[in-house]
TILOTI-193740 format. One line per 2 residues: number of its first residue (from 1); their letters; for each residue x, y, z negated of N, C-alpha, C. Coordinates in Angstrom, 1 decimal, decimal comma, m for minus. Each point is the difference from the previous one (the first is absolute). Layout:
! TILOTI-193740
NUM> a> X Y Z X Y Z X Y Z ~ ...
This chain:
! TILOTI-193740
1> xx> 0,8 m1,2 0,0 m0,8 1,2 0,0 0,9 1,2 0,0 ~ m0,4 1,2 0,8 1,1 1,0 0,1 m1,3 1,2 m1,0
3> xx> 0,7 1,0 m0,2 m0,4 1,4 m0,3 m1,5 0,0 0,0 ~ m0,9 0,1 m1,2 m1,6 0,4 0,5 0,2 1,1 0,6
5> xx> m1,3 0,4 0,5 0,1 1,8 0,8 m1,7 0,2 m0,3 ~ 0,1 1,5 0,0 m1,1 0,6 m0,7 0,2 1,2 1,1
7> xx> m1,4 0,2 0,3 m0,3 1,7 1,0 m1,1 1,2 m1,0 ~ 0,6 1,0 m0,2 m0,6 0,5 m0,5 m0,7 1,6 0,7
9> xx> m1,2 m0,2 m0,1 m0,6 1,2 1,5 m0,6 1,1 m1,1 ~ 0,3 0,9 1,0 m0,3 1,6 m1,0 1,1 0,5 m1,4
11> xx> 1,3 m0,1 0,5 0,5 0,4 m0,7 0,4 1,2 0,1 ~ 0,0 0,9 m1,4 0,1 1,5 0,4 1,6 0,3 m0,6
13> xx> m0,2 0,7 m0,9 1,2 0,1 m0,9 0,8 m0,7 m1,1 ~ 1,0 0,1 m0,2 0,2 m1,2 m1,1 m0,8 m0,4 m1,8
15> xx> 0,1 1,2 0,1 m1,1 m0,1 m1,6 m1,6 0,2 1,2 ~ m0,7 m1,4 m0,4 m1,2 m0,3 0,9 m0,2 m0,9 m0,3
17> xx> m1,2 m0,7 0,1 m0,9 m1,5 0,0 1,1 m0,5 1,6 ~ 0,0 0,2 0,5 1,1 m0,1 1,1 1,4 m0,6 0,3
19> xx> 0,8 0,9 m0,6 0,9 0,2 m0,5 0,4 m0,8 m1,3 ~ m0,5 m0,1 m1,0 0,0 m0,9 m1,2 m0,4 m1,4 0,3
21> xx> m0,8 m0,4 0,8 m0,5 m1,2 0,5 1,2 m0,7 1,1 ~ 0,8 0,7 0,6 0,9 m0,7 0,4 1,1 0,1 m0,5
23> xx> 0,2 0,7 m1,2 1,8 m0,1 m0,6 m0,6 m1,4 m0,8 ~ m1,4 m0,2 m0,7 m0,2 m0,8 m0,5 m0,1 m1,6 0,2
25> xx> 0,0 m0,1 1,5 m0,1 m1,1 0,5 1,4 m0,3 0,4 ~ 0,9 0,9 0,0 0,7 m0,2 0,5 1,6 m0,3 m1,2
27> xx> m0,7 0,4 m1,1 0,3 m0,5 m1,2 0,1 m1,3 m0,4 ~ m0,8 m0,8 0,6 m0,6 m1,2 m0,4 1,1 m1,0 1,3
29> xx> 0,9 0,6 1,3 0,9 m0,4 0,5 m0,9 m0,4 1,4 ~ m1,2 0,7 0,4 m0,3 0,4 1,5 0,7 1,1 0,5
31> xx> 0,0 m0,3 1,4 m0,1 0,9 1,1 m1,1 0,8 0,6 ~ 0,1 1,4 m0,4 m1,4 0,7 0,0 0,3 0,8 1,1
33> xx> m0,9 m0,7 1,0 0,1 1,8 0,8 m1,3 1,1 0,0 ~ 1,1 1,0 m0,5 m0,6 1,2 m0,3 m1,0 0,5 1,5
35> xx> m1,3 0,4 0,1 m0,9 0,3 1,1 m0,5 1,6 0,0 ~ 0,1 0,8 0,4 m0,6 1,7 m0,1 0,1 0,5 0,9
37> xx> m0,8 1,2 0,2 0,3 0,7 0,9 1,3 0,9 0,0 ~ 0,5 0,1 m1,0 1,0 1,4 m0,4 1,2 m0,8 m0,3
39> xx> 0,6 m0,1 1,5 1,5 m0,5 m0,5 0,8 0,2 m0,9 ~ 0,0 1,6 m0,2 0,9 0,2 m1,3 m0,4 0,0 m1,3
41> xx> m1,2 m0,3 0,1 m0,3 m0,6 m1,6 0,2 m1,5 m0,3 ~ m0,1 m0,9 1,2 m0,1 m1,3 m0,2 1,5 m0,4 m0,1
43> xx> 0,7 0,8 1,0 1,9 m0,2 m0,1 0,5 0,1 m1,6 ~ m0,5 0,9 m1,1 0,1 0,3 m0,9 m0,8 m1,3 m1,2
45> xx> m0,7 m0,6 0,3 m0,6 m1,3 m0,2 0,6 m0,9 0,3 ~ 0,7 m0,2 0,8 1,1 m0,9 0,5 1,4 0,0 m0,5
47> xx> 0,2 1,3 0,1 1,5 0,1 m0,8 0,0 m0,3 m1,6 ~ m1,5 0,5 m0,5 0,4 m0,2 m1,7 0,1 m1,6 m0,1
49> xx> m1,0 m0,5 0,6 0,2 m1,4 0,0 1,1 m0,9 0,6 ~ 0,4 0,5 0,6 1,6 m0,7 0,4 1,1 0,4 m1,0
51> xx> m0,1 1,3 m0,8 1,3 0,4 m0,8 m0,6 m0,7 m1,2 ~ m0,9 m0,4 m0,1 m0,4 m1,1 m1,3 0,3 m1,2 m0,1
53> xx> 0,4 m0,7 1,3 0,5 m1,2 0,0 m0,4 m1,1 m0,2 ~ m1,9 0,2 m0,2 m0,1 m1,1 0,1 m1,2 m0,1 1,0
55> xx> m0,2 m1,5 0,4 m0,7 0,0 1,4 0,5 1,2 1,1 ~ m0,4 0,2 0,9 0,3 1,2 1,2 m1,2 0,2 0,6
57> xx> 0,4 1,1 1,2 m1,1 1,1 0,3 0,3 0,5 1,1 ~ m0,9 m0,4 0,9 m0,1 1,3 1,4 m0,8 0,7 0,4
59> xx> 0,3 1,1 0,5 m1,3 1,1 0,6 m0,9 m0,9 0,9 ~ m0,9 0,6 0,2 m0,8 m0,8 1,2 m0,8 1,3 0,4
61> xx> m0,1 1,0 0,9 m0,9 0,8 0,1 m1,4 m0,2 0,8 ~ m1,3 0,0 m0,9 m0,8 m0,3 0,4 m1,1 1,0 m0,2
63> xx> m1,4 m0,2 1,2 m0,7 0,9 m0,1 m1,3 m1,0 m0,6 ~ m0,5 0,1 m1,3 m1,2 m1,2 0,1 m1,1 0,1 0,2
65> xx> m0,4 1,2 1,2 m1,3 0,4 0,7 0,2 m0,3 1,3 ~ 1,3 m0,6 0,6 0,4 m0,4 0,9 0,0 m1,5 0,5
67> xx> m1,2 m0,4 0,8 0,3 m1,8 0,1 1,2 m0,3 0,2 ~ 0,9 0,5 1,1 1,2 m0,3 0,9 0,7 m0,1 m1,3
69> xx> 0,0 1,1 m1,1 1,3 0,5 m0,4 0,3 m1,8 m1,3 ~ m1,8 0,2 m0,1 0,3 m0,9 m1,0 0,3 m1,3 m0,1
71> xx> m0,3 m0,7 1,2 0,2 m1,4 1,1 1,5 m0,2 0,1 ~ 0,6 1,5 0,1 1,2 m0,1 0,4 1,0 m0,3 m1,7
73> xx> m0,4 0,4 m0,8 0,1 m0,2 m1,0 0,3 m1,3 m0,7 ~ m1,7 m0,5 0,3 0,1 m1,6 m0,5 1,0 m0,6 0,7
75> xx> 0,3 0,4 0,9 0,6 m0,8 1,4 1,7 m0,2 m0,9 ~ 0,2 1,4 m0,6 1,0 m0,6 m0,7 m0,1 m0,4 m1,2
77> xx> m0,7 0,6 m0,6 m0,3 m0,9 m1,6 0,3 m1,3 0,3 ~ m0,2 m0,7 0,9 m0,6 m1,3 0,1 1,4 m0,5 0,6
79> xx> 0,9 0,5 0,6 1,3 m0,5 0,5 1,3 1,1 m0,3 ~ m0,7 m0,2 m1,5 1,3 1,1 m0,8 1,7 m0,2 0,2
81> xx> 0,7 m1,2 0,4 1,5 m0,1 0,8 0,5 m0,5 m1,4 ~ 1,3 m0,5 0,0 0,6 0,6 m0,9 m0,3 m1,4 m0,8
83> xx> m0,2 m1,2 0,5 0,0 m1,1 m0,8 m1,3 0,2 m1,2 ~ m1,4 0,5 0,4 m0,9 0,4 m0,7 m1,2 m0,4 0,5
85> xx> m1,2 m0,1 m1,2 m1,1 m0,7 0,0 m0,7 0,9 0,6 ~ m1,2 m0,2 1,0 m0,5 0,6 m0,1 m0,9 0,5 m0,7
87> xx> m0,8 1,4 0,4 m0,5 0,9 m1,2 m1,1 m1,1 m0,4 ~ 0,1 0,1 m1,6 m1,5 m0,8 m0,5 m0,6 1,0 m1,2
89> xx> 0,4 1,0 m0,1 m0,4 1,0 m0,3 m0,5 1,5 0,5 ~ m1,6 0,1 0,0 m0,3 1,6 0,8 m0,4 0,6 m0,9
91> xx> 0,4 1,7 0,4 m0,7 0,7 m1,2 m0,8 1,1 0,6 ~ m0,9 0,4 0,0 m0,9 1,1 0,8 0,2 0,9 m1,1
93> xx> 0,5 1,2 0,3 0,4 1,3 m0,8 m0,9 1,4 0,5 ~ m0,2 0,2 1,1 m0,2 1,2 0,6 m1,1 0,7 m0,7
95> xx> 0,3 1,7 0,0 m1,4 0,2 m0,8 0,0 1,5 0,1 ~ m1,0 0,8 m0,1 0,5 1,2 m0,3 m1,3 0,7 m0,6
97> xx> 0,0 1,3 m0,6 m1,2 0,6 m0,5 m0,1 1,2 m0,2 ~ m1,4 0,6 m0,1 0,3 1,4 m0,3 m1,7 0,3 m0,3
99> xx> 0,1 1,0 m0,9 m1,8 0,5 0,0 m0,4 0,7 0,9 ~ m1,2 m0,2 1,0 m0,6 0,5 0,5 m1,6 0,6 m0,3
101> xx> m0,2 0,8 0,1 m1,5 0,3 0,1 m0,5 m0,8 1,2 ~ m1,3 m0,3 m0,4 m0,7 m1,6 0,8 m0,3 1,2 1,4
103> xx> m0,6 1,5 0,1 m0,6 0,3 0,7 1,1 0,7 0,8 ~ 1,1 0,0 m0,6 1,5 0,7 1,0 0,8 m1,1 0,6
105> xx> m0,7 m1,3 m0,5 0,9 m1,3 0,5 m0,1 0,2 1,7 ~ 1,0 m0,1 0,7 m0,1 0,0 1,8 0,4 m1,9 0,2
107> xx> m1,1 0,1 0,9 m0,1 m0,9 0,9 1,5 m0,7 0,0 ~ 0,9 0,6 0,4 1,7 m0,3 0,3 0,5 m0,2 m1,4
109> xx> m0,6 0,2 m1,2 1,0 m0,4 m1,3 m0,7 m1,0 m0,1 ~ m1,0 0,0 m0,6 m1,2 m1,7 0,0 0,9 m0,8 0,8
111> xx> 0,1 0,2 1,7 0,8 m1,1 0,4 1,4 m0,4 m0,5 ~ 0,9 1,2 m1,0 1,4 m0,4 0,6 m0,2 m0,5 m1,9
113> xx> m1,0 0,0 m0,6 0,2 m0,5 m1,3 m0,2 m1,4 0,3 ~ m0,9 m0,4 1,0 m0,8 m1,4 m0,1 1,2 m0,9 1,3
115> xx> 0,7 0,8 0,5 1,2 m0,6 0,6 1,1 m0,1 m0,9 ~ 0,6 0,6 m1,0 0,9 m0,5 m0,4 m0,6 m0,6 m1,5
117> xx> m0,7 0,4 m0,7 m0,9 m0,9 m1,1 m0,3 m1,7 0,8 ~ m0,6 m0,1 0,6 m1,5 m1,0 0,7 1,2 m1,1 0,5
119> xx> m0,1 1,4 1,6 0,6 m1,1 1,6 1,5 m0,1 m0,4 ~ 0,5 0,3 m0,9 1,5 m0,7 m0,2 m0,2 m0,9 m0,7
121> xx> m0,7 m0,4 m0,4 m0,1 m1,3 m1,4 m0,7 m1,2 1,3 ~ m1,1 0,3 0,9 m0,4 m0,9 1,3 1,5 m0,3 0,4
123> xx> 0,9 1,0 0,4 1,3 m0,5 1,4 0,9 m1,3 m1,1 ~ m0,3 1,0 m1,2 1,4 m1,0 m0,6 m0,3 m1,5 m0,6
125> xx> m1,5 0,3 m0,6 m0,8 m1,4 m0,5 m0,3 m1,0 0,8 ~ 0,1 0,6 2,0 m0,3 m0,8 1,0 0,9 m0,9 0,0
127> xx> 1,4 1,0 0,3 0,9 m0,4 0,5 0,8 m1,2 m1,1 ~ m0,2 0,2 m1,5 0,7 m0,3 m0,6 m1,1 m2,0 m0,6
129> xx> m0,8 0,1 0,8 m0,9 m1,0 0,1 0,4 m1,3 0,8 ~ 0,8 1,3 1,8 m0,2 m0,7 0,6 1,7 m0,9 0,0
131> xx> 0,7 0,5 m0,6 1,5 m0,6 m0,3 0,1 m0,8 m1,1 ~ m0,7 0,5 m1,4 0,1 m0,8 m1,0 m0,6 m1,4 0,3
133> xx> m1,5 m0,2 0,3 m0,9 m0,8 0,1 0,8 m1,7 0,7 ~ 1,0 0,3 1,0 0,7 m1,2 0,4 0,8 m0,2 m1,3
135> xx> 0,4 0,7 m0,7 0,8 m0,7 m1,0 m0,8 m0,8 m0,9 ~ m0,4 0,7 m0,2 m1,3 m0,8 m1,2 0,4 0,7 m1,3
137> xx> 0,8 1,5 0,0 0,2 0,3 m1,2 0,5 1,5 m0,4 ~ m0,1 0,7 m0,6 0,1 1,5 0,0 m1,2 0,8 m1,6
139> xx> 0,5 1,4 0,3 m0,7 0,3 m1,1 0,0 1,7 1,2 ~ m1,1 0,8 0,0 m0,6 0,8 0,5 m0,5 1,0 m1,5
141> xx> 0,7 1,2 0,4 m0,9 0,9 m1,3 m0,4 1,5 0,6 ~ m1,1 0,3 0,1 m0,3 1,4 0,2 m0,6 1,1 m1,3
143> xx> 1,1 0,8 0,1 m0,6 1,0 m1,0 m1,1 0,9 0,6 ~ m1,0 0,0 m1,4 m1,1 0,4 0,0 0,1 1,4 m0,8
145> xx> m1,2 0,5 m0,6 m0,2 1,2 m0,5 m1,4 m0,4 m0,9 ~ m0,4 0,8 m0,8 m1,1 m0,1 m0,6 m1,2 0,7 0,8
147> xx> 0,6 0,6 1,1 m1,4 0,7 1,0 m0,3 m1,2 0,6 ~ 0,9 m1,6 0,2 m1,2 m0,7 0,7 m1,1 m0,9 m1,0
149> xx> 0,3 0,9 m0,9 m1,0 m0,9 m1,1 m1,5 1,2 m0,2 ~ 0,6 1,2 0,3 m0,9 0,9 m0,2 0,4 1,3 0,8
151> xx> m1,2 0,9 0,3 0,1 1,1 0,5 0,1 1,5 m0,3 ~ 0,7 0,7 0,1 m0,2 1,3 m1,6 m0,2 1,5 0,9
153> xx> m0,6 0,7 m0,1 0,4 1,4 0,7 0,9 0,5 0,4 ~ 0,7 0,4 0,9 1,4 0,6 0,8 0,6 m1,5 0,5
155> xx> m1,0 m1,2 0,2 1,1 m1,1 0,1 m0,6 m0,9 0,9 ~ m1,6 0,5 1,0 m0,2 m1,1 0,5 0,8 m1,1 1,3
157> xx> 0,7 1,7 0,6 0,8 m0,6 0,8 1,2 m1,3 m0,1 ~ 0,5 m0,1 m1,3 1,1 m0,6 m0,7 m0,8 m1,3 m0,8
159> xx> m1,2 0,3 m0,6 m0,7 m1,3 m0,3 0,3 m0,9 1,4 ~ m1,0 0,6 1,1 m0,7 m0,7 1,1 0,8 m0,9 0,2
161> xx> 1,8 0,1 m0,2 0,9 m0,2 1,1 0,3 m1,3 m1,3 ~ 0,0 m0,2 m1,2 0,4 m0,6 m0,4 m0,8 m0,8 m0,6
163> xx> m1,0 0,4 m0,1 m1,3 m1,7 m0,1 0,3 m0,6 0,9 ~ 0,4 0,6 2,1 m0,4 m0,9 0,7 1,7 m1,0 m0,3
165> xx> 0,8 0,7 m1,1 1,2 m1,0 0,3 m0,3 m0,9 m1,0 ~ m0,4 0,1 m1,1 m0,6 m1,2 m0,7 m0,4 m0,5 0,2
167> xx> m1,5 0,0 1,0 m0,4 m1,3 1,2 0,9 m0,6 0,6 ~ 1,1 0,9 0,7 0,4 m0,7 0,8 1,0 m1,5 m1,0
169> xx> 0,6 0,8 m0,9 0,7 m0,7 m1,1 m0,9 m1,7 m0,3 ~ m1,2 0,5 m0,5 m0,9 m1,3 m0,7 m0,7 m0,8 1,0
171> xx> m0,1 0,1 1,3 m0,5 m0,6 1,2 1,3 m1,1 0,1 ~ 1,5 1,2 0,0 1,1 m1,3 0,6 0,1 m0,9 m1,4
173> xx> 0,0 0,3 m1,1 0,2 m1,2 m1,1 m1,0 m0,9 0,0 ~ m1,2 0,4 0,6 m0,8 m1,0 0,3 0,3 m1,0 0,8
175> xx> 0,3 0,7 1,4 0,6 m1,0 0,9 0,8 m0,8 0,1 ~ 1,5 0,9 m0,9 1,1 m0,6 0,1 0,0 m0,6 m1,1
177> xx> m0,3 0,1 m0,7 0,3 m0,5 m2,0 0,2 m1,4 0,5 ~ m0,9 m1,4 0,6 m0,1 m0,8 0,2 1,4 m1,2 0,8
179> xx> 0,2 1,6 0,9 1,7 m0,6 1,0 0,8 0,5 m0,9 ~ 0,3 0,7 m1,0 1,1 m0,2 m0,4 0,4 1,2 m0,6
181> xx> m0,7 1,2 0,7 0,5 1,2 m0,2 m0,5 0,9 m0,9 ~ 0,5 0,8 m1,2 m0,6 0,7 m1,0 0,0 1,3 0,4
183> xx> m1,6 0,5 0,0 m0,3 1,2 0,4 m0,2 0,7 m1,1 ~ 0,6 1,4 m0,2 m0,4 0,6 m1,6 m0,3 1,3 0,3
185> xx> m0,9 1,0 m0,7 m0,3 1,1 m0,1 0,0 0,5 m1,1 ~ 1,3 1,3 m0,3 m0,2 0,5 m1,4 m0,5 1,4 0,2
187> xx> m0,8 m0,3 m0,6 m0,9 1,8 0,0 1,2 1,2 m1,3 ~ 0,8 0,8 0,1 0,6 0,7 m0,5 m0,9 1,4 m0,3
189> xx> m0,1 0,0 m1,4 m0,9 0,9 m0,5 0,8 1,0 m0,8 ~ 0,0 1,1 0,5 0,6 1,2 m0,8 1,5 0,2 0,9
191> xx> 0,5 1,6 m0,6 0,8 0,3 0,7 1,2 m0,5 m0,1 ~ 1,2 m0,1 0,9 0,9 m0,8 0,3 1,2 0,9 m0,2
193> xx> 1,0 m0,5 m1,3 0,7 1,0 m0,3 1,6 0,1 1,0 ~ m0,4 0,4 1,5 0,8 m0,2 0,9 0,6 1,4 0,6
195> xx> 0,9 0,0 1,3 0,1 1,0 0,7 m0,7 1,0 0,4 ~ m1,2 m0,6 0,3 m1,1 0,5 0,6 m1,1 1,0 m0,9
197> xx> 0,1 m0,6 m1,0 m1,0 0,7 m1,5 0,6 0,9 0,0 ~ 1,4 0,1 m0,8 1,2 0,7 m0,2 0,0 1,1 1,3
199> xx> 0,2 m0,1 1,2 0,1 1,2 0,9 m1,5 0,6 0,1 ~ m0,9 m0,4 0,3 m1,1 0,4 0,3 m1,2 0,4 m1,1
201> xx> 0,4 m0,5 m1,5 m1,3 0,3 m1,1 0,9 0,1 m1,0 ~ 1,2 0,7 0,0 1,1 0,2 m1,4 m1,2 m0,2 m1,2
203> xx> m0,8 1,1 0,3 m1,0 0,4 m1,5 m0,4 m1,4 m0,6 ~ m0,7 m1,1 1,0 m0,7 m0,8 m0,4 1,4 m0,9 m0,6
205> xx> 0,8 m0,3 0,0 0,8 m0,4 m0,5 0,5 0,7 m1,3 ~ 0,2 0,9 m0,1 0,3 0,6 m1,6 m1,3 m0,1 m0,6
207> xx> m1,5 0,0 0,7 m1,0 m0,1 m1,1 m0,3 m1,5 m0,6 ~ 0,5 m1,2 1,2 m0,4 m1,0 m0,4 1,1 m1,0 m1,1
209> xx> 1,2 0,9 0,5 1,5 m0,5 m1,0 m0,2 m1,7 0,7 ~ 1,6 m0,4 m0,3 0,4 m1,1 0,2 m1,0 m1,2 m0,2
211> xx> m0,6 0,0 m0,7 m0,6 m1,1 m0,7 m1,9 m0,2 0,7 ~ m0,7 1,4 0,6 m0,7 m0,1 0,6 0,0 0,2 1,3
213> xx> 1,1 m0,6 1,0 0,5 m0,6 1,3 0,3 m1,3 m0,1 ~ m0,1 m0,3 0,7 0,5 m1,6 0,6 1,5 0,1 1,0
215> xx> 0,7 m0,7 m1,1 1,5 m0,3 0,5 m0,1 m0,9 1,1 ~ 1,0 0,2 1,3 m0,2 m0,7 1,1 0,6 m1,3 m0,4
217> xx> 1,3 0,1 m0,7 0,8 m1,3 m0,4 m1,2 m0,9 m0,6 ~ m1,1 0,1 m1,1 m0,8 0,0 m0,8 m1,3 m0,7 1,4
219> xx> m0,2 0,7 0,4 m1,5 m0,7 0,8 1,0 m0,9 1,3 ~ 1,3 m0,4 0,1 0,4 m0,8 1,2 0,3 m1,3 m0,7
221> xx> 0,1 0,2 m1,4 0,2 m1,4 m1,1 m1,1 m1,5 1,1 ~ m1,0 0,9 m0,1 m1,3 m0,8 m0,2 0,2 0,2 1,7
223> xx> 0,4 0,4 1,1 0,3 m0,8 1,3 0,8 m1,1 m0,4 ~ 1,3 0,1 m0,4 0,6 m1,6 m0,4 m0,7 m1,2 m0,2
225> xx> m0,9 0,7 m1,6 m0,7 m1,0 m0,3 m0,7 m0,9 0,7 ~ m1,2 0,7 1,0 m0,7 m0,5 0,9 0,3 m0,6 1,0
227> xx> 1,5 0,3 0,7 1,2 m1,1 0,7 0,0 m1,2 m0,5 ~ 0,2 0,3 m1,5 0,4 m1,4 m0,9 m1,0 m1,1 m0,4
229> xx> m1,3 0,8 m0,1 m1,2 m0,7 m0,4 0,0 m1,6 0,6 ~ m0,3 m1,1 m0,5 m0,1 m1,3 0,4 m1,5 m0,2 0,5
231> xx> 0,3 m1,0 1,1 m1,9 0,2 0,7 m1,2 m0,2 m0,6 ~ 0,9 m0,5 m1,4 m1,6 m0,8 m1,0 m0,5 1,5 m0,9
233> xx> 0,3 1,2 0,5 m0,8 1,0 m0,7 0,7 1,6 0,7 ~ m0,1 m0,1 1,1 m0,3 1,3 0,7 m0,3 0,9 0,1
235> xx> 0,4 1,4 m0,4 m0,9 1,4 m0,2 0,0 m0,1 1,4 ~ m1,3 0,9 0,1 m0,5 0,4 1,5 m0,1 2,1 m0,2
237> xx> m0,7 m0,1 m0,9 0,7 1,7 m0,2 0,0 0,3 m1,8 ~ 1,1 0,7 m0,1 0,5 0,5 m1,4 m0,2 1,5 0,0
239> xx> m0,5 0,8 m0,9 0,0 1,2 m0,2 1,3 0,8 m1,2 ~ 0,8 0,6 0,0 0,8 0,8 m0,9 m0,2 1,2 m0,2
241> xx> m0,2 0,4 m1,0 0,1 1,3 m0,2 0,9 0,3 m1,5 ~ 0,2 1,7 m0,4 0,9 0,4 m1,0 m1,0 m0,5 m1,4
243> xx> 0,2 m0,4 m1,2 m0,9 m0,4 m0,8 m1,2 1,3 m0,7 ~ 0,7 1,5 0,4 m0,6 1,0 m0,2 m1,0 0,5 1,2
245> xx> 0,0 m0,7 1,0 m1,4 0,3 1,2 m0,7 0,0 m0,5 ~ m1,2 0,8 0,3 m1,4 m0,1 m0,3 m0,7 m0,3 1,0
247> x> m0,4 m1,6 0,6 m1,1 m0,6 0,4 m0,8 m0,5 0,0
C-alpha cells in the first residue's frame, strides 16, 4: 500500500475549515491536495504543510462551479504519482455569505450563492461517486451551515443554497452507504474563528471572544473522526457549535 491521498475542495486561507482540514489529514501521514480558486492562498496551504513534515501537499487550482475544472481535478486526485493511493478521501468545502435584504437580493447573487453553496457540492458529490464507487471505499464530507436547517432574515439566498447541499449530501449516503462509501454532513453553527471573520467582522470577534467562535483545528477533529468511524455506526450528519451559541 503506498501513501493514502485526500482532495480537499474550497480551500481558502490557512486558518479556515479548509485549510485546517488539510494540514489535518495530512497530519495523520496523507497526501492532501489542496483545491481553490486563489493560488496564493492554497500555495501558502501547501507550504505550511510541507515545512511540518508530516504527510505532504500540493496546490491544485480549482474552480468548483466549474464541471471541467472539477473532473480535471478528480482526474488527478485519483492518479496522484508518486507511489500513492488513490484519493479515498473527499471533502466539499466551498462556501461563501453575506446578508442581504430578501427584496435587494438580484437575480445574479441568488445564482452565484446557489452555484458555489448548492452546484459545487452536485460537481464534487457526482464526481466523487463516480471514482470512489469502483473501489468500494471512501469517506465523502460536505460542510454545511445551520441555514440548511433553517432560514433567517438577510439569509435566504445562503439558506436556499445550502439545504439544497444537505440533500444533495443525504440522497448520496443513502445510495452510497450500502457500496461502501460514507457520506457525512456537518452543519457548522456559529461563527468560525478564521481569516475570514477576523478580516471582514473584527467587531463580531472581540464581541464573541475566543470561546464563542468555533476553532477550525476544533470543528476538523470531528472530519477525522468521521474518516475513522467503523461501518457498524456511521454519522450521516453531525452538528458543532461553540458551547456558548444560542440555538
Amino acid at each position: 500500500m503506498g501513501q493514502p491521498t485526500a482532495v480537499v475542495f474550497g480551500v481558502g486561507t490557512e486558518r479556515g475549515i479548509g485549510g485546517a482540514v488539510s494540514k489535518r489529514f495530512a497530519r495523520e501521514g496523507y497526501h492532501v491536495l489542496v483545491a481553490g480558486r486563489t493560488p496564493a492562498k492554497i500555495d501558502e496551504v501547501v507550504k505550511a504543510i510541507n515545512a511540518e513534515g508530516k504527510g505532504s501537499a500540493e496546490s491544485l487550482p480549482t474552480d468548483v462551479t466549474n464541471e471541467a475544472s472539477v473532473i480535471a481535478a478528480f482526474d488527478r486526485a485519483m492518479n496522484p504519482g508518486g507511489g500513492r493511493e488513490p484519493a479515498d478521501v473527499v471533502i466539499s468545502n466551498a462556501g461563501n455569505n453575506a446578508i442581504i435584504d430578501f427584496t435587494q437580493l438580484t437575480a445574479a447573487q441568488f445564482e452565484d450563492f446557489w452555484r458555489v453553496g448548492c452546484f459545487s457540492g452536485f460537481l464534487v458529490g457526482r464526481e466523487a461517486a463516480r471514482r470512489l464507487v469502483p473501489l468500494g471505499r471512501g469517506t465523502v464530507i460536505f460542510t454545511g451551515a445551520s441555514g440548511s436547517m433553517r432560514g433567517k432574515p438577510g439569509f435566504a439566498h445562503f439558506a436556499a443554497a445550502k439545504a439544497g447541499l444537505r440533500m444533495i449530501s443525504q440522497a448520496m449516503a443513502r445510495e452510497y452507504g450500502p457500496k461502501g462509501i460514507h457520506v457525512a454532513h456537518v452543519v457548522v453553527d456559529g461563527g468560525i474563528d478564521g481569516d475570514r471573520l477576523r478580516t471582514f467582522v473584527p467587531q463580531m470577534v472581540e464581541r464573541l471572544g475566543p470561546e464563542g467562535l468555533l476553532g477550525p483545528e476544533a470543528i476538523v477533529d470531528n472530519y477525522w473522526m468521521l474518516h475513522k468511524q467503523p461501518k457498524s455506526a456511521w454519522t450521516q450528519e453531525l452538528d458543532v457549535r461553540p458551547y456558548k451559541e444560542n440555538w
